[in-house]
C-alpha positions as CSV (number, residue, x, y, z in Angstrom):
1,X,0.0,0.0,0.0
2,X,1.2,3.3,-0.5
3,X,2.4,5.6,2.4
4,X,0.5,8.6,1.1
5,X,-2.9,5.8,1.4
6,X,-1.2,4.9,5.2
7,X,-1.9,8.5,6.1
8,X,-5.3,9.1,4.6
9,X,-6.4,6.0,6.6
10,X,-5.9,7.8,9.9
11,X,-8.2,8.6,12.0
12,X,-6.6,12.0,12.1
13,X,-7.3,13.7,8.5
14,X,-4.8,14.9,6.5
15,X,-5.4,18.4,7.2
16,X,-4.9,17.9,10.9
17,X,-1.8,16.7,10.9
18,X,0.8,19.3,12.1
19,X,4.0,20.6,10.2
20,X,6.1,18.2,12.5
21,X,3.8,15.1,11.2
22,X,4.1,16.2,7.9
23,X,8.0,16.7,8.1
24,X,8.5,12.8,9.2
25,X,6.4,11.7,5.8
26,X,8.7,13.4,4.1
27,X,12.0,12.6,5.4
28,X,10.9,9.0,5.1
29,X,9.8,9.4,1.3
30,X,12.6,10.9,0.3
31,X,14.5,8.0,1.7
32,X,12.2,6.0,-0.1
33,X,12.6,7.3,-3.2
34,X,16.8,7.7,-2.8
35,X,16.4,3.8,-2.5
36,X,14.5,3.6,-5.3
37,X,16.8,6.1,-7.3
38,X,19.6,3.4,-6.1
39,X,17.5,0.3,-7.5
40,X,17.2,1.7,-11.1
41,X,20.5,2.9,-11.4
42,X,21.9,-0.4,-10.4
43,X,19.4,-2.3,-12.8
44,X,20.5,0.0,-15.8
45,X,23.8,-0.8,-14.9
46,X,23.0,-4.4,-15.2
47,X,21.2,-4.5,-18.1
48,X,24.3,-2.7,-20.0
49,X,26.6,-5.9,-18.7
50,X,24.1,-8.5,-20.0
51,X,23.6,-6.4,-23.3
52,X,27.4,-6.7,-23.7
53,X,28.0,-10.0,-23.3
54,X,25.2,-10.9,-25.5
55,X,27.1,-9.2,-28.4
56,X,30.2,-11.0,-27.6
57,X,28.6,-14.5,-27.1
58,X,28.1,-16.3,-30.7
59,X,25.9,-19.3,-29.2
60,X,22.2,-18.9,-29.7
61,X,21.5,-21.0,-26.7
62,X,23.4,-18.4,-24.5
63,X,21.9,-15.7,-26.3
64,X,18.6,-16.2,-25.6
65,X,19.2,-16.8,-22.1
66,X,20.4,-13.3,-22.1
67,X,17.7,-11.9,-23.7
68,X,15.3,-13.3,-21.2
69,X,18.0,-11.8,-18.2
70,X,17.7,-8.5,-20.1
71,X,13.8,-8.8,-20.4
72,X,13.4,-9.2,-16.5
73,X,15.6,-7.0,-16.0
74,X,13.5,-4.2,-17.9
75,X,10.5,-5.7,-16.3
76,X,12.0,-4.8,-13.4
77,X,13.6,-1.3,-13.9
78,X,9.5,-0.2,-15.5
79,X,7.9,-1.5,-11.9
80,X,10.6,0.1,-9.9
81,X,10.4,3.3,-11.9
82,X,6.5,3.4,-11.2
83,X,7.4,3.1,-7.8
84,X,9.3,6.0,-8.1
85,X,6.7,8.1,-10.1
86,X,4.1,7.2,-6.8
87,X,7.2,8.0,-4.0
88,X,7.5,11.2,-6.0
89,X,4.0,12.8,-6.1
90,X,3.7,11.4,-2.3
91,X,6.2,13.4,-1.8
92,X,4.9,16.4,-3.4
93,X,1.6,16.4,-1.6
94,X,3.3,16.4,1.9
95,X,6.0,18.7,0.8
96,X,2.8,21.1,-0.8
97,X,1.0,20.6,2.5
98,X,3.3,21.5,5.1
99,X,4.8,24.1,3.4
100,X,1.1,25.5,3.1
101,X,0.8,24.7,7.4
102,X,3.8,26.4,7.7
103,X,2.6,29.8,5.8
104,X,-0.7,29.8,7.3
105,X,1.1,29.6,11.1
106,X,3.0,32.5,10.1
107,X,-0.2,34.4,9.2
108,X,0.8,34.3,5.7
109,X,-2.4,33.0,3.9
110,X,-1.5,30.5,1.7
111,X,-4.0,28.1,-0.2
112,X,-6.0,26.0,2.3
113,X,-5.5,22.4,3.9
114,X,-9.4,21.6,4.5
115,X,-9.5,19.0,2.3
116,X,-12.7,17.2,1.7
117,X,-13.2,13.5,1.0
118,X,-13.9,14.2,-2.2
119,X,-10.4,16.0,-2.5
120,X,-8.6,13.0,-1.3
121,X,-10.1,10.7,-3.9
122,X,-9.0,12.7,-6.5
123,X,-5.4,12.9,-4.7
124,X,-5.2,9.4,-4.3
125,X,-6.4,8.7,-8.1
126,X,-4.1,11.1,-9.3
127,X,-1.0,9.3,-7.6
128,X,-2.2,6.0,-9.0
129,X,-2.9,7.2,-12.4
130,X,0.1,6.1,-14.6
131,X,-0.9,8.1,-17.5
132,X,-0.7,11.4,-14.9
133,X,2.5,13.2,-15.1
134,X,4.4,14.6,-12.1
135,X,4.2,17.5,-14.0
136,X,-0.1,17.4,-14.4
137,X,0.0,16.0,-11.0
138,X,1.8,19.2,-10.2
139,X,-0.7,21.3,-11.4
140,X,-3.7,19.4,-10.4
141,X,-2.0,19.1,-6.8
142,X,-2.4,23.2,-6.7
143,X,-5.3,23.4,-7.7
144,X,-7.1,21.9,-5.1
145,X,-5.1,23.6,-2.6
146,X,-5.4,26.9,-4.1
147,X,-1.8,27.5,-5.0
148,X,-2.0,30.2,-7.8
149,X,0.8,31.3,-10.3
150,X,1.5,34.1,-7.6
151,X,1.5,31.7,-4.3
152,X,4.6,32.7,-2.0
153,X,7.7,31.7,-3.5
154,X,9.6,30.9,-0.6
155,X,6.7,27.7,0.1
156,X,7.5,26.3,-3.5
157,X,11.3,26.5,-3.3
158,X,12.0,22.8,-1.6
159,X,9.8,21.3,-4.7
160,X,10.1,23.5,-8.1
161,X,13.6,23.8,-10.1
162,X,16.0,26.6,-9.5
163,X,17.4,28.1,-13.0
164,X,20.5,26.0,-12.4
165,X,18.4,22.8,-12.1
166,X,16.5,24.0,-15.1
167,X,19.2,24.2,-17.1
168,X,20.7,21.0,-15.9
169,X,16.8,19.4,-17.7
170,X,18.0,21.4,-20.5
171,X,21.3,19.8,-20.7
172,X,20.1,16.0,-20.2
173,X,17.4,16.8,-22.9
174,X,20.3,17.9,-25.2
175,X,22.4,15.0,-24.4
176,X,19.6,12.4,-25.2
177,X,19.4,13.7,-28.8
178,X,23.0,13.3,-28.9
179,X,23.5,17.2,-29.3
180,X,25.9,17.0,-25.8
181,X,28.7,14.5,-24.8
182,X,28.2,13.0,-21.5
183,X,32.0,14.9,-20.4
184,X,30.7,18.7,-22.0
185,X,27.2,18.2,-20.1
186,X,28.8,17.6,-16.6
187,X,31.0,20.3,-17.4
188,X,27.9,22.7,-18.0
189,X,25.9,21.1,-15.6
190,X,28.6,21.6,-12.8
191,X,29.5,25.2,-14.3
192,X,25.7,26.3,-14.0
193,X,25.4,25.3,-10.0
194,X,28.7,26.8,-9.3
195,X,27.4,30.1,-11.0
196,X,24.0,30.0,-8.9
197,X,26.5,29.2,-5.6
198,X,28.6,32.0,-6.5
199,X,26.1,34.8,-6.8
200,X,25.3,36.9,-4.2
201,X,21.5,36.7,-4.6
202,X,20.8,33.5,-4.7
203,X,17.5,32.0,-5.7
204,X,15.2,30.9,-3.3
């Protein structure tokens, strides 16, 4: 069962748990999805081995029990990574929602945390929903809790992209069509967070 499920079967709702609460959810999905992060990396890793000695072996017989190494193996990496896309909008929502506690202690008015059954249904189908995109989730996430284009910045900045992070997207894009080498990317990459440590105003 998934965490986020855990906490909407408390007794206590979602909105009533406090900005400590919240804080522990997400310390533990973030572990969650590091692990995760881990597992895939390792499996890719893997896979690349049992591609390569597949080319070098000439015997069909050894060949095809390769192939079937290599098919578990990607069966394996898809489950994990849907894993990780569920870990990940968990993650968002309990980041979202005690960011939006911690604003509204301060007095600072910041969407709401009431949410209704009916909200939580749609939360939990969203997080299910393979076919939803972090990014939709994103968006679908804010609007239930009334995060507008102008909501505080300072309560987005542990979940949205800095410029730098941006950019690094950019770069990873670029090196996927084969428009960057893998050494020239890290170079940029590492470049463009050493600019955004380096200024004096940084981004929040």
């Amino acid at each position: 069962m998934a965490l986020i499920d855990k906490i909407f079967g408390r007794k206590k709702s979602l909105s009533e748990l406090n900005r400590q609460e919240l804080r522990r959810e997400e310390i533990l999905l973030t572990k969650q999805r590091d692990r995760l992060f881990k597992k895939i990396g390792d499996v890719s890793t893997q896979k690349q081995k049992i591609f390569q000695q597949g080319a070098q072996q000439k015997s069909p017989e050894l060949r095809k029990a390769l192939a079937q190494d290599f098919e578990l193996k990607t069966q394996e990496q898809l489950m994990a990574a849907r894993e990780l896309n569920l870990r990940s909008k968990e993650l968002l929502t309990v980041s979202r929602l005690r960011m939006v506690k911690e604003n509204n202690e301060k007095g600072r008015a910041l969407g709401r945390l009431n949410l209704t059954d009916k909200d939580v249904a749609k939360i939990s189908g969203w997080i299910e929903d393979d076919s939803v995109s972090q990014d939709m989730y994103n968006e679908r996430l804010n609007t239930i809790l009334e995060l507008g284009a102008d909501a505080d910045k300072d309560a987005l900045s542990n979940t949205e992209l800095t410029s730098s992070g941006n950019e690094l997207m950019a770069i990873w894009n670029q090196m996927d069509k084969g428009a960057v080498k893998e050494e020239q990317g890290f170079e940029q990459a590492d470049q463009a967070v050493r600019r955004r440590n380096a200024s004096p105003d940084k981004e929040a």
